[in-house]
N, C-alpha and C positions, 0 to 999 in steps of 0.2 A: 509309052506309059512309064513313070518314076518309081522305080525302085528304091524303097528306103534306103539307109546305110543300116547294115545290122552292127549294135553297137558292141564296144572290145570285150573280148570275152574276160575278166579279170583273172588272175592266177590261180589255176588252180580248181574253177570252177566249173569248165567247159570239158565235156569227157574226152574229145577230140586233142586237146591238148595232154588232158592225163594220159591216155593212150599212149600218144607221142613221145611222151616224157618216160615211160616208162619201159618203151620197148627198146629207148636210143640209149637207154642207163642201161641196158644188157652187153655193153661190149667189153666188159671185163668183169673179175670177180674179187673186187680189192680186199674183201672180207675173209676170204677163204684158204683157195688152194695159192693164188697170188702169194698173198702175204707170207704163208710158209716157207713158198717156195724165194723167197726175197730173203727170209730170215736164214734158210738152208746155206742160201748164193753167198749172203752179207752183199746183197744187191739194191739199196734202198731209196735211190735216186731213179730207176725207173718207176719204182713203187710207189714215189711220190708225184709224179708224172702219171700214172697211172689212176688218181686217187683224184688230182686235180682234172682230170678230163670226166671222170664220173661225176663229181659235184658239179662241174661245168654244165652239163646238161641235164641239172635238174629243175635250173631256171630260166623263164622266156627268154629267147636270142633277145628277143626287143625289153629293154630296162620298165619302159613302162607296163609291161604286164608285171611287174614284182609288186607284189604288197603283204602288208603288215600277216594279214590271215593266213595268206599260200606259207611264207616264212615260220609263221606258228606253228604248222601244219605240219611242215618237211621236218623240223625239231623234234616233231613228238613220233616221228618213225627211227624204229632201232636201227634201222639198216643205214639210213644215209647219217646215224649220229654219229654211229662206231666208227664209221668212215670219214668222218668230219674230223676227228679225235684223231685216227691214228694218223690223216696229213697234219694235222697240227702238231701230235707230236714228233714226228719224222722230221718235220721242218724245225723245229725250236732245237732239238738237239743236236740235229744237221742228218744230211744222209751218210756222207763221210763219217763222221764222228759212232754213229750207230755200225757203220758196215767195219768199221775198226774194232768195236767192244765185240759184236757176231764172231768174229773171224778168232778173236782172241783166245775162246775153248768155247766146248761144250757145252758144259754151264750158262755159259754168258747170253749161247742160241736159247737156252732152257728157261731162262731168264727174260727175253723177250720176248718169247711167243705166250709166257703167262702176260707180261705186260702189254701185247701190241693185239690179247685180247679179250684182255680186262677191262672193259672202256671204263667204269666206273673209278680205277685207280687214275687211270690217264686222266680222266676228268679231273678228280681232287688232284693232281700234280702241276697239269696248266692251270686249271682257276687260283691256285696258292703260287704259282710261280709270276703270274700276271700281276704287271707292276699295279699300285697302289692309285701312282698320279694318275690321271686325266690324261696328260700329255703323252706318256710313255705307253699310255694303252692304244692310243688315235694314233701313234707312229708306229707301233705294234714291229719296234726291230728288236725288240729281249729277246735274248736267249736262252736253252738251259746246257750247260756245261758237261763233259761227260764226266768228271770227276762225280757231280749227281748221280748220274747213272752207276759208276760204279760203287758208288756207295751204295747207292739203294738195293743193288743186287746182292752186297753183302749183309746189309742189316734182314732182309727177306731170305736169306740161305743159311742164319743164324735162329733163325723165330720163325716157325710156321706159324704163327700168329700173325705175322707180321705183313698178312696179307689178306686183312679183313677186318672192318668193327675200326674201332679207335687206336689199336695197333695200325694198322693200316697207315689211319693219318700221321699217328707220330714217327713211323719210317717215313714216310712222304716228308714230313716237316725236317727232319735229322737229315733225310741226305741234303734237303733244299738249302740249310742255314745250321750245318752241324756247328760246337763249341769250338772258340777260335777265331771265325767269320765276322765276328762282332767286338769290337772293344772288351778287354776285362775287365779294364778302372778299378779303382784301388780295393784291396783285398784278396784282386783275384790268386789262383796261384801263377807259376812261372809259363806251366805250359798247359792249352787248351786240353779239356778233356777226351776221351775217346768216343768217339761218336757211337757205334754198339754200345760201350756202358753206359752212356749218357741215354741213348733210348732203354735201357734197361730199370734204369734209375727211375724213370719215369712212367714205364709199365707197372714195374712193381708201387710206386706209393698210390697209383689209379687203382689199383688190385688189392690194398692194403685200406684204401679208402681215406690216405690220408692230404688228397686235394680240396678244392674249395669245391662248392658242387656244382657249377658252371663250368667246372672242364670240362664235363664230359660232351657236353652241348657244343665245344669250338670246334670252329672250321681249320682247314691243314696253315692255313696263313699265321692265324691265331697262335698252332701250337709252336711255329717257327718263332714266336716271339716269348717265348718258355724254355725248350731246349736248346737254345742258343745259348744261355744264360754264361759267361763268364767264370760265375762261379767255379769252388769244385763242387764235385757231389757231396762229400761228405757234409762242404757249407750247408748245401741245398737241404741235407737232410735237418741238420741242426736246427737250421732256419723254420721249418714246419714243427720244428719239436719245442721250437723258442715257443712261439706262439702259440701253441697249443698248453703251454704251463703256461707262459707269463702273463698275455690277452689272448685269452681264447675268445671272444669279446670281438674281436678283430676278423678271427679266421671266420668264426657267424657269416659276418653282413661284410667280408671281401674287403673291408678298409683295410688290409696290414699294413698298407699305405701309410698309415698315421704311426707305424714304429719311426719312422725318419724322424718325425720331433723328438725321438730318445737320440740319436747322433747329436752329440752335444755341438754346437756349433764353437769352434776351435781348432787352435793348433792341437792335435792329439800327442799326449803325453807319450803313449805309448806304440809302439815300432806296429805299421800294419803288417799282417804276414795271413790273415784269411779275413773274413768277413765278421767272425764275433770280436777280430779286434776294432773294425771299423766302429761296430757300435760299443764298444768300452771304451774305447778311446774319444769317439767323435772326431770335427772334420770338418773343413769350410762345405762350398758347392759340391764341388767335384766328387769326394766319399762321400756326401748324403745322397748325391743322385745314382751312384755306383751301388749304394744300399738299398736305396728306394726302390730300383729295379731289380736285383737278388731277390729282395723277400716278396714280392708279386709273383716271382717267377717260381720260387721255392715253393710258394703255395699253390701253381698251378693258375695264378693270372697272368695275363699276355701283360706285357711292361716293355716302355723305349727309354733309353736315355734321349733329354731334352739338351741341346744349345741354346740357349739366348744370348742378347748384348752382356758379355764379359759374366757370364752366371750358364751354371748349369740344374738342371731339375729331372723332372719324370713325368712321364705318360703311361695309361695304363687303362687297363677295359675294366669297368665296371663292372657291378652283378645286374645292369640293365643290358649291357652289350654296347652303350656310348662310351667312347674315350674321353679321358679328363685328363688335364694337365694342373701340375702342383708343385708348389714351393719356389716361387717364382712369379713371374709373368703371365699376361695369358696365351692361347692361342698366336695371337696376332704377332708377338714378340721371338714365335719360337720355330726352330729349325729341327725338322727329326726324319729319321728312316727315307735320308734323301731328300726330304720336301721340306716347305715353306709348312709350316702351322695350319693355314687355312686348306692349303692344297690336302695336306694330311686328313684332315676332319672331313672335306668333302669324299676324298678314297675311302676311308674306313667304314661312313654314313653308306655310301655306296655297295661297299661290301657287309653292310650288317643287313641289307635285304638278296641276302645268302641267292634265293630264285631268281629274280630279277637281276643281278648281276652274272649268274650264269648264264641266263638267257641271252643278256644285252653280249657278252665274251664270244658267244658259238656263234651271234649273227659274225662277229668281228674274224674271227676265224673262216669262216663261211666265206663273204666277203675278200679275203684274202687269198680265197681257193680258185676266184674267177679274173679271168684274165682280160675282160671287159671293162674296160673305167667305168661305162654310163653302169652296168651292172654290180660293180664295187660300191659306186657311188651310188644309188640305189639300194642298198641293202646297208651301208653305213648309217644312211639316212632314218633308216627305219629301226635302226639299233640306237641311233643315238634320240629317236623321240622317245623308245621304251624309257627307258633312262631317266628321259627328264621326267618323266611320269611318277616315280617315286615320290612316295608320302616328304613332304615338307621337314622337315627338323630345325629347330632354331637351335644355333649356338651362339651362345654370347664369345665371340671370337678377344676378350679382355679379360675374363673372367678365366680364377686358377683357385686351388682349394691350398688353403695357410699360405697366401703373398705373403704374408707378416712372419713368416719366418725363414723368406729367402734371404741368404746373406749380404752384409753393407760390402757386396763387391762395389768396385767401378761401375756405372753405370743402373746397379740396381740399388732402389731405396731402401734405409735399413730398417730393420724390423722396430717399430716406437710399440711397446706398450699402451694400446689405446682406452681396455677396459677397465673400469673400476675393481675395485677386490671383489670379489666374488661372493654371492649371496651362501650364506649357511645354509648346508642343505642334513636334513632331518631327517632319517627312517626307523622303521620298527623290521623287524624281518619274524620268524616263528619261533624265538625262543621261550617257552612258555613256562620254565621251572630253572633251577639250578644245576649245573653240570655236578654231578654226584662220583666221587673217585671209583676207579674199577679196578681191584689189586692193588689199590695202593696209589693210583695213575688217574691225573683227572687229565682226561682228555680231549681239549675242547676243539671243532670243526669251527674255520675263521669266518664263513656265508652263517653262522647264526647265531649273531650278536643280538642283544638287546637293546642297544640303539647307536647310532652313528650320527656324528656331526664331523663334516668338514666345510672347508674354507677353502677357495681357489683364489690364488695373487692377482692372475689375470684372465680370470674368466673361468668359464670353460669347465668341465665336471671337476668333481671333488673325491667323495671315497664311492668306489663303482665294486656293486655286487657282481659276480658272475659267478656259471654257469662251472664247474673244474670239468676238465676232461674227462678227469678217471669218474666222474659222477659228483654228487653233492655239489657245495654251493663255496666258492674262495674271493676276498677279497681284495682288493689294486688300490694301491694309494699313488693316484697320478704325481708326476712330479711336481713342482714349485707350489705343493700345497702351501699356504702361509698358515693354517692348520688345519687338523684332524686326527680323530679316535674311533676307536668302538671300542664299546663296553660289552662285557658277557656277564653271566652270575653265576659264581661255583660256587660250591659247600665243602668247604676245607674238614678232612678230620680232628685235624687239631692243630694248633698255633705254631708257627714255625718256621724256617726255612726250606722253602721248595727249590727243588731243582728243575728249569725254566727252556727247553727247547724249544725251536718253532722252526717250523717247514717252511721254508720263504724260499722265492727267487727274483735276480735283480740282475741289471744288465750295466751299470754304472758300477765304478769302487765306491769307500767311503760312504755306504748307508748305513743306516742306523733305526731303531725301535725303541722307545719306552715302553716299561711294562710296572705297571703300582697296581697292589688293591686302595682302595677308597677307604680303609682303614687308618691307612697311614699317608704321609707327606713323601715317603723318600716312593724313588722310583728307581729302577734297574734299567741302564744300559745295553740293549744287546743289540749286537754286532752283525750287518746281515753279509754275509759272505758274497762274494762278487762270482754269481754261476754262470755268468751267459745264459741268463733269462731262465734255466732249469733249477729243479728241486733241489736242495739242499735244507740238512741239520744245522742251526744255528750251534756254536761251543756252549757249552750251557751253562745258564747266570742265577745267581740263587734272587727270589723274590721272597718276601716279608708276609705272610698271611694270618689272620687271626682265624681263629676256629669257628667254624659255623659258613653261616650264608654271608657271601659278598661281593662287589665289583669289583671284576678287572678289568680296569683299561689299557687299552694296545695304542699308544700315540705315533703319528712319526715328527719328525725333527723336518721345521722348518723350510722351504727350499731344495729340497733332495730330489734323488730324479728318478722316483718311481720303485717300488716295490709291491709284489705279491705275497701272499698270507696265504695260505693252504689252512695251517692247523699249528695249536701247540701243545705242549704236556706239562704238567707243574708232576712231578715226585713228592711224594711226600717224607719228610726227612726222616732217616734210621731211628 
């Protein structure tokens, strides 16, 4: 009589094999009293040895029992993850290198047995240390250095905070890519910052609330492309506080990106020595990308300096989570954070599906635990179809945000004015009466004029309302207006010479205001002081007014490169 064959039991689903599997995983306790007792020793080379014979036998001797399912399956049990984690991370730091920080003190043991059984920190430190490329993750020989380690023990024994919540990740990111590690490019100071103040700096403005509000959302990779920043701190703070008075506008919708068209494209006049002279001065490639990247970072966006053929630029996350390349080239032209442009967008695309690239990492880890080729290669396999599974994304790999205003280096085209003058643009805002003096004080707020007309040279907005920090409404006269004004209506008490302040801030020298009532032809000169982007009292200019109800107009002069309107005060004369 013919006995069928009875067909292969698949992974995982035959009790007989679960049985099996799980009474041959009893021959050690790599979780437990082991791991202490490794930590106690600074013994960490049998530990790992130890760690790899348990994940060894969690999968069929024979390669073709492994599949996609059993592998889902073994992920979502705590016991074989933590144990996944801690040979990964034993093996990336070294067993050596780990049995040397142990032995070092006390601390150092106290220090890794919260680490080696925390798996959630071990997690966010291999997935943010794990390179970016394709290549370097399918060769999978990165390392992590003990210098990491000792740092991380120090920013974690400085901040009990610092080991949990989004503390967490920005030690994670600080020790992985502390200030220093990265280029400073012009502005920066002489010497990198201190790694504790530099995650402090950035506790505090998270705490203070004054990031973009997508940081709180980034992954440990992300923040490494924040606290690395070149900057000092002091820039970094300045830099949120630019923006925050001069385009608040910006900090909104995460372009601060678009501060780099204020670097005047030039020899700068004036000596760099931190970053508000970068942008007073201005600066070929090299200081606009050097800036371009500060103020992203200042505000809590991940940012890279870019290479291209003989030009430099920036990359930088979005408030969508895609990266974008600008002031320059696109993609295809550009070289960053080690990679090729395209290789770059495909890593990044990869890690902005946060799950699925953990998941695809821990088969890879996994994989790396057995000592089996057909079995390695069998679970690569099944890591690298998750993978391709990933929602589609088009990049236009040529496409870059303002090409038109990357410099006529060598090899890159120089910026041609392509647009016509810019169409007049028209608004009313809610002023509905006369500004009426108070003590003596007419005091008029710059968001509620009576009507605005500007003119842009080449393109592009004209006078833009926004939003002031401290509340109320202030308005931005973009640069290379070829013109604009706004008008208000005050009620003078009587005919005279007023004394004429205004709250402006500008981030270029040499600006300037017109200020006339519509009574008269002559108009006042005033002077807008050079703040680096903050508040400041104009000296103050007397203005000509007849008595009664009338227009003032606020113009600016030609071509200039930007100023903000707060408010101003006319006095009424003794």
């Amino acid at each position: 009589m013919h006995t069928p064959k009875r067909p292969r039991t698949p992974f995982f689903v035959g009790c007989g094999i679960s049985l099996l599997l799980s009474l041959t995983s009893q021959a050690a306790d790599p979780g437990g009293k082991d791991l202490d007792a490794a930590i106690t020793a600074g013994d960490f080379a049998a530990q790992a040895d130890n760690l790899t014979t348990w994940l060894g036998r969690k999968v069929p001797a024979d390669a073709s029992g492994i599949t996609e399912d059993g592998l889902k399956a073994l992920l979502k049990d705590p016991t074989l993850n933590v144990v996944l984690v801690q040979r990964q991370l034993i093996t990336k730091f070294g067993a050596d290198n780990l049995a040397a920080f142990a032995k070092a003190s006390p601390d150092h043991k106290k220090f890794l047995s919260w680490l080696l059984h925390d798996t959630r920190a071990m997690e966010l430190c291999l997935e943010a240390a794990t390179p970016t490329g394709l290549k370097a993750r399918e060769d999978n020989t990165w390392t992590l250095s003990a210098e990491t380690l000792e740092l991380w023990k120090k920013l974690s024994a400085a901040d009990p905070d610092a080991k949990d919540g989004i503390c967490l990740k920005l030690a994670i990111a600080t020790a992985l890519l502390p200030p220093g590690k990265v280029n400073i490019g012009a502005g920066g100071p002489s010497a990198p910052a201190d790694p504790l103040v530099r995650y402090n700096h950035f506790k505090k403005a998270y705490k203070n609330k004054e990031l973009v509000a997508s940081f709180a959302k980034l992954t440990v990779w992300d923040y490494t492309k924040i606290v690395s920043s070149g900057a000092s701190d002091e820039d970094l703070t300045w830099g949120r506080e630019m923006i925050r008075t001069f385009r608040p506008d910006l900090g909104a919708t995460e372009m601060v990106v678009d501060m780099t068209g204020l670097v005047w494209r030039r020899n700068s006049p004036v000596p760099y020595t931190n970053m508000k002279t970068v942008l007073q001065g201005g600066g070929k490639c090299g200081p606009r990308s050097s800036f371009a990247v500060f103020i992203n970072q200042a505000c809590g966006i991940p940012a890279i300096g870019v290479g291209q053929p003989a030009h430099a630029c920036v990359a930088w996350r979005g408030i969508d989570g895609g990266w974008r390349v600008g002031y320059g080239k696109g993609w295809a032209a550009s070289k960053l954070d080690g990679l090729s442009g395209p290789e770059f967008v495909e890593g990044s695309l990869a890690r902005s599906q946060v799950s699925r690239f953990s998941q695809v990492e821990h088969l890879r880890w996994f994989a790396s635990a057995l000592t089996s080729h057909a079995q390695t290669a069998a679970v690569l396999a099944i890591a690298r179809k998750i993978a391709k599974e990933a929602p589609t994304t088009k990049v236009d790999m040529n496409a870059s945000l303002k090409p038109e205003e990357a410099n006529a280096d060598p090899g890159v085209e120089a910026a041609k004015p392509s647009a016509p003058v810019g169409k007049k643009d028209a608004s009313t805002t809610a002023q509905t009466g006369p500004v009426k003096p108070v003590n003596g004080v007419i005091h008029v707020n710059a968001g509620t004029y009576l009507k605005q007309e500007g003119q842009a040279m080449f393109g592009g907005p004209s006078i833009i309302l926004q939003d002031s920090h401290g509340g109320g409404k202030q308005v931005y006269f973009p640069q290379q207006l070829a013109a604009g004004w706004v008008e208000y209506s005050i009620d003078a008490p009587a005919a005279g010479k007023y004394e004429l302040t205004m709250k402006t801030a500008a981030v270029n020298d040499g600006q300037f205001l017109q200020v006339g009532s519509d009574a008269f032809n002559a108009v006042s000169l005033v002077r807008v002081p050079m703040t680096h982007g903050l508040w400041a009292t104009t000296k103050p200019v007397d203005v000509k007014l007849v008595q009664g109800i009338q227009n003032l107009r606020v113009t600016v002069i030609p071509g200039q490169r930007g100023v903000a309107l707060h408010s101003f005060e006319l006095k009424a004369p003794k």
